[in-house]
C-alpha positions as CSV (number, residue, x, y, z in Angstrom):
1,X,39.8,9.6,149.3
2,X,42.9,7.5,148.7
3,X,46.3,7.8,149.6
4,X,48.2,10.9,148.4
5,X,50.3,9.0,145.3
6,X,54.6,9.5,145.5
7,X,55.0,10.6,142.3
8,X,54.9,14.5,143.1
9,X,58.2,16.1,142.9
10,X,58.6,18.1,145.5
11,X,62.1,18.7,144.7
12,X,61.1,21.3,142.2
13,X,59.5,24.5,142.5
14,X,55.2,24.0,142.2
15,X,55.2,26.5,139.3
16,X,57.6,26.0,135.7
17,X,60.4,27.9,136.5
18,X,61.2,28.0,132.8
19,X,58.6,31.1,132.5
20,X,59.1,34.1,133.9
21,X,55.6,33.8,135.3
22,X,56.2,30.3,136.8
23,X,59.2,31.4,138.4
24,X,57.6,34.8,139.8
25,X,54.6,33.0,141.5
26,X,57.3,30.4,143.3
27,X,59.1,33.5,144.8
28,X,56.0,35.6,145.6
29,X,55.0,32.5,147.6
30,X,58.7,32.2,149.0
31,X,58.9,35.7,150.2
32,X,55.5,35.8,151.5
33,X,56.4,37.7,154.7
34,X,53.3,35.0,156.6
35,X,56.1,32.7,156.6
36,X,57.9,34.8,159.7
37,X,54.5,34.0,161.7
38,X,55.4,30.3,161.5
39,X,56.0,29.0,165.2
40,X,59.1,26.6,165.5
41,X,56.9,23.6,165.9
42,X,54.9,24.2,163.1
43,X,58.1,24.3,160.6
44,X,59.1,21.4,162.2
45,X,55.8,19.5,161.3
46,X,56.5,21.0,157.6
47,X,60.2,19.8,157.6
48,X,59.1,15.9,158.8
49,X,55.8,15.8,156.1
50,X,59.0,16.7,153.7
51,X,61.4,14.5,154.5
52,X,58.7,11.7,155.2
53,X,57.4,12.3,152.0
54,X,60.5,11.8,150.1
55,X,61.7,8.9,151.8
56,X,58.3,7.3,150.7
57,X,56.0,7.9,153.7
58,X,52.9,9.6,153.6
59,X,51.6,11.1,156.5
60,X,47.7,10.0,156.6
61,X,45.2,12.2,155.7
62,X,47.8,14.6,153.8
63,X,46.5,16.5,150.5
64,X,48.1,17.6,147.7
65,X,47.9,21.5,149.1
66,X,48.7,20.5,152.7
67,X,52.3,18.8,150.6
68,X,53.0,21.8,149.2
69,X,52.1,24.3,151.7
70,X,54.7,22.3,153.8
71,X,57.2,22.0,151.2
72,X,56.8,25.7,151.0
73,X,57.1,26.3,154.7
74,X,60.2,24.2,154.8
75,X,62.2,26.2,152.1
76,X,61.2,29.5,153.5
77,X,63.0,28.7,157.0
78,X,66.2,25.9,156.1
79,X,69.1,26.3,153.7
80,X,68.5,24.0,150.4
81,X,72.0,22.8,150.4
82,X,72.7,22.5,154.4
83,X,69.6,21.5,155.8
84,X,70.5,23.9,158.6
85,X,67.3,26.5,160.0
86,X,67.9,29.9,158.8
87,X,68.6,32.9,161.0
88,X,64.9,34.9,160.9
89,X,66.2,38.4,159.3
90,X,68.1,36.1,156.9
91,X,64.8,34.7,155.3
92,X,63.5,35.8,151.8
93,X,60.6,35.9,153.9
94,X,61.9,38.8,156.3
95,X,63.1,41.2,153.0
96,X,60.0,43.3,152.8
97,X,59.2,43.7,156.0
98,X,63.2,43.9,157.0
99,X,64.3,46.0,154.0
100,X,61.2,48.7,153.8
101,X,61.8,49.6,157.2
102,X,66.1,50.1,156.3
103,X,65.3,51.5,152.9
104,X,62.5,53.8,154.0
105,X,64.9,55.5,157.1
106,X,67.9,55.7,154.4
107,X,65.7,57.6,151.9
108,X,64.6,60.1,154.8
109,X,67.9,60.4,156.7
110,X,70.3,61.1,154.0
111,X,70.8,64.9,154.7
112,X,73.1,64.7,158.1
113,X,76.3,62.2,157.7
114,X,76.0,60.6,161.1
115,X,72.6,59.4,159.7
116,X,74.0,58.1,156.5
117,X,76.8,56.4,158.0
118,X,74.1,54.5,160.9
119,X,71.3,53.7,157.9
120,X,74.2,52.4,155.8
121,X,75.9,50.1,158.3
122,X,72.8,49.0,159.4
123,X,71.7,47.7,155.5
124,X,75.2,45.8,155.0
125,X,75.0,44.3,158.2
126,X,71.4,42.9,157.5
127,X,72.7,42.1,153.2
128,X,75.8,40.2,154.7
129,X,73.2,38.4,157.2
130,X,71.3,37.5,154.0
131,X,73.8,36.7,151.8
132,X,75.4,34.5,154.3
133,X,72.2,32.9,154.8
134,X,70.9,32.5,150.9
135,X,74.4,31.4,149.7
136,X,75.0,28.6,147.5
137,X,76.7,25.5,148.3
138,X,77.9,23.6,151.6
139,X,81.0,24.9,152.1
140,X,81.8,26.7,155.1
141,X,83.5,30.0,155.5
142,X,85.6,30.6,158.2
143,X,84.9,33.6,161.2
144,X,87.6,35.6,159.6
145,X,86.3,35.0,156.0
146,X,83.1,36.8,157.4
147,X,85.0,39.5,159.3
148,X,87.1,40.6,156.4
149,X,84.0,40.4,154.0
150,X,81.2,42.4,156.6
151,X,84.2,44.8,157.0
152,X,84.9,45.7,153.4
153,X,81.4,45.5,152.1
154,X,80.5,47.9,155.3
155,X,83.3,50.0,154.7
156,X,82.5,50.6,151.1
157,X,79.0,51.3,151.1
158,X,79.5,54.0,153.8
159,X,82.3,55.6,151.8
160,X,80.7,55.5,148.6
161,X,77.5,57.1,150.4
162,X,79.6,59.9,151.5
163,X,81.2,60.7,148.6
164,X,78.1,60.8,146.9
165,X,76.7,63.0,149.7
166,X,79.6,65.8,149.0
167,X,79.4,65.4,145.5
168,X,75.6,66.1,145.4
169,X,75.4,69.0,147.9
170,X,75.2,72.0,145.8
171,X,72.7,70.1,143.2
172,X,69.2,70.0,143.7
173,X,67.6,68.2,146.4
174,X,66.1,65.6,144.8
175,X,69.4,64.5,143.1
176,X,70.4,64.4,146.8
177,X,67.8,61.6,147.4
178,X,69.5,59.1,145.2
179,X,72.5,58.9,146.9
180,X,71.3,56.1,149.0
181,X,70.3,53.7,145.7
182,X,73.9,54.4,144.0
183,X,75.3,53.6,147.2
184,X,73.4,50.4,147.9
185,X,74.0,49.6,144.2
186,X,77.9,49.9,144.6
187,X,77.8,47.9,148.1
188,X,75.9,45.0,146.4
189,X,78.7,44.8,144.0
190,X,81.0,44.5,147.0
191,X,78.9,42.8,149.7
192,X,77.7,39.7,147.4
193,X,81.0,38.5,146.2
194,X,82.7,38.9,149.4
195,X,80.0,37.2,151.8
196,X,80.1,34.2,149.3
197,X,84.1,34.5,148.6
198,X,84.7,30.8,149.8
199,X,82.0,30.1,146.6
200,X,84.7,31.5,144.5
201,X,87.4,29.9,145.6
202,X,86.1,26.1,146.0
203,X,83.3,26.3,143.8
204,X,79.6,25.4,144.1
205,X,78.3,21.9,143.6
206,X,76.8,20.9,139.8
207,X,74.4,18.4,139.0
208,X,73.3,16.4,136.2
209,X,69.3,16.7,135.2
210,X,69.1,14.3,137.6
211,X,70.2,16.4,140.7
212,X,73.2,13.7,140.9
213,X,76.3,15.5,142.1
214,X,78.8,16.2,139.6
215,X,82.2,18.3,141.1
216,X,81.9,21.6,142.1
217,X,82.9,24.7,139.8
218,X,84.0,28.3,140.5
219,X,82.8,29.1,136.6
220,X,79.3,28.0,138.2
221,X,79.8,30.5,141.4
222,X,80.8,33.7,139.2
223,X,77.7,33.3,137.2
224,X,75.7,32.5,140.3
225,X,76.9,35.5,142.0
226,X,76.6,37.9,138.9
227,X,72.9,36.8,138.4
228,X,72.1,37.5,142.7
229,X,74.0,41.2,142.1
230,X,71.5,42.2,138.9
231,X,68.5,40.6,140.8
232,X,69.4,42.7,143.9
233,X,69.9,45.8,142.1
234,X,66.7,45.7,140.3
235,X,64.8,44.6,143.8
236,X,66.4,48.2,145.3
237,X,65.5,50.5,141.9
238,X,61.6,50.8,142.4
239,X,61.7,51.2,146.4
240,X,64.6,53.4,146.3
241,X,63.7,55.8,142.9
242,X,60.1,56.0,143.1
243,X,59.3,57.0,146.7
244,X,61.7,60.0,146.4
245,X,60.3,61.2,143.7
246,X,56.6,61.2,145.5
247,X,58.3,62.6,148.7
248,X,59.6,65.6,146.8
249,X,56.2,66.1,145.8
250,X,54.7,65.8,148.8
251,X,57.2,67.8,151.2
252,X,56.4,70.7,149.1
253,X,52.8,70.6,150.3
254,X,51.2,72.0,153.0
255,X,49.7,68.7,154.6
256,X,54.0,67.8,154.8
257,X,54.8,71.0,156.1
258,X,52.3,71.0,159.2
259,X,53.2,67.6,159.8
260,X,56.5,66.5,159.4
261,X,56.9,63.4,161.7
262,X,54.5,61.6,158.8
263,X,57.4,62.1,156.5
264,X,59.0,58.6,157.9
265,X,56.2,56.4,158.2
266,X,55.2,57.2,154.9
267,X,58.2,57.2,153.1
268,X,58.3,53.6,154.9
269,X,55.1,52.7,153.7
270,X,55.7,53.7,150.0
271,X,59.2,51.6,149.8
272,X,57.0,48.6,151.4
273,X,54.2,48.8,148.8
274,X,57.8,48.7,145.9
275,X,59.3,45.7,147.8
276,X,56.1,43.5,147.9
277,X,56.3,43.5,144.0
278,X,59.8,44.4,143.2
279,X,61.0,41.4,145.8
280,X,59.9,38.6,144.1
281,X,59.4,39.8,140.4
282,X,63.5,40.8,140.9
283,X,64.2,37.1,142.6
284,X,62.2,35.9,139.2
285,X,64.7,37.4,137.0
286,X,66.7,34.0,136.7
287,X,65.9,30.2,137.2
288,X,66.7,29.6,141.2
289,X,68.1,26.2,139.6
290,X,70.1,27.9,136.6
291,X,72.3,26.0,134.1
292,X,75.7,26.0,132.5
293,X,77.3,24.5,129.4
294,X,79.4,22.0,130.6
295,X,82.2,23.8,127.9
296,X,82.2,27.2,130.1
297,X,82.9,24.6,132.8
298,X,86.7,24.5,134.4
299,X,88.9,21.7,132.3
300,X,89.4,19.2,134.8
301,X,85.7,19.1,135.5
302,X,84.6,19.3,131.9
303,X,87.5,16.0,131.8
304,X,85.9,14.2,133.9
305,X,81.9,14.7,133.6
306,X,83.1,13.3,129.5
307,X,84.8,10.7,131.2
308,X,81.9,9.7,133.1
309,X,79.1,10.4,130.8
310,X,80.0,12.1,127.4
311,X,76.3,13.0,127.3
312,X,75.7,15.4,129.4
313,X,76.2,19.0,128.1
314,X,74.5,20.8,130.6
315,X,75.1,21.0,134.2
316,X,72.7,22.8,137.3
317,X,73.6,24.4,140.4
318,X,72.0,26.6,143.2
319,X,72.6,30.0,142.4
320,X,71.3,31.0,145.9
321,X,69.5,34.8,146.6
């Protein structure tokens, strides 16, 4: 077997991410939550096969699967933009596992406020560890950017939750169980923008087809942002509307009734089974590598890109997740 040719671009995706399908096989394999189980050594091994590979240097013996099982490995764990190692619970790889265990105790603790108010908290504080973590760009964001953003996307969420809560108490009880969704649905709309605020004020970076840096553009950053709110409120919608609908069922049973602590473990276990699909399908929704006519594009910048290349009349960015 001869050497493994250079001519692989592992700067893209394996799959086309022009189809729906291409794009949804790239994220099941991204948020495969096997990637957690990878020691520290062994995604540094993945990281130097990488950046060996793109410098020109293949490592001897390597395959074409070994190359992208290590390409793989390497975007699960480090920021595409920063190079830097993500936090663990910030991975795409940590949402099922992270968010069925939040979702599932939200969905069963919603009667008493003290429980709403804990659940809640504990969701924004793991969504602003993501968002933080999957945001676009290099720019960095300040403590007291993060403060004021955890704070107000906290803050909201909790009060939206309550209001719901008092809203919905003399309806029937299964109304009562989609308090949770509306309020992580309204806290997305908050916690998103604000973890990634700097993105809005400086922009994200825009390349030409060639991944060749271009400015960066705040136009770029709303529609970035915009796309990561829809994807994340269609990722909560199965985990968070089916399951309460089965556990009304169920509770109304017999089997429930003489055994109430399995309420929790399998309320749990139904929003996993949702997430394992609804994850990546939802992270599928748009291209991770999405596009922008260079018109919708802020003057100055639009200026300039025809100043240094009249032809170009689409630009790329990193929407992030």
């Amino acid at each position: 077997m001869g050497e493994l040719p250079l001519d692989i671009n592992i700067q893209e995706p394996r799959w086309d991410q022009s189809t729906f399908l291409g794009r949804a096989r790239h994220f099941f394999t991204v948020t495969d939550p096997r990637n957690l189980l990878l020691s520290g050594a062994q995604l540094e091994a993945s990281r130097n096969i990488v950046r060996n590979y793109r410098a020109g240097v293949v490592t001897p013996g390597l395959t074409e699967d070994q190359l992208w099982r290590a390409k793989y490995a390497y975007d699960s764990a480090f920021h595409p933009d920063t190079g830097e190692k993500v936090v663990l619970i910030g991975r795409m790889s940590a949402q099922v596992p992270v968010n069925m265990t939040i979702t599932g105790c939200m969905l069963t603790f919603y009667r008493k406020t003290p429980t709403v108010v804990f659940w809640q908290w504990v969701n924004q504080s793991f969504n602003a560890v993501v968002n933080y973590s999957n945001r676009s760009g290099d720019a960095p964001i300040s403590v007291g950017q993060l403060g004021t953003a955890y704070v107000s996307a906290t803050t909201g969420a909790v009060a939206t939750a309550l209001g719901l809560k008092s809203l919905t108490k003399h309806l029937p009880a299964l109304v009562g169980r989609f308090v949770p969704f509306a309020a992580v649905a309204a806290a997305n709309c908050i916690n998103t923008p604000l973890m990634r605020q700097r993105e809005l004020q400086v922009g994200i970076p825009v390349t030409d087809e060639e991944s060749q840096r271009l400015g960066h553009s705040v136009a770029a950053a709303k529609q970035g942002i915009f796309q990561v709110v829809i994807s994340r409120i269609c990722m909560a919608v199965p985990a968070m509307a089916i399951p309460p609908v089965i556990m009304d069922t169920l509770e109304k049973k017999d089997f429930l009734k003489r055994r109430p602590w399995l309420g929790a473990p399998l309320q749990v276990g139904l929003v996993g089974f949702c997430l394992v699909f609804a994850t990546p399908l939802c992270c599928a929704l748009f291209p991770q590598r999405s596009s922008l006519h260079v018109s919708r594009l802020e003057p100055e910048l639009r200026a300039r890109i025809h100043e240094q290349n009249p032809d170009i009349e689409v630009v790329y960015y990193n929407k992030g997740l």
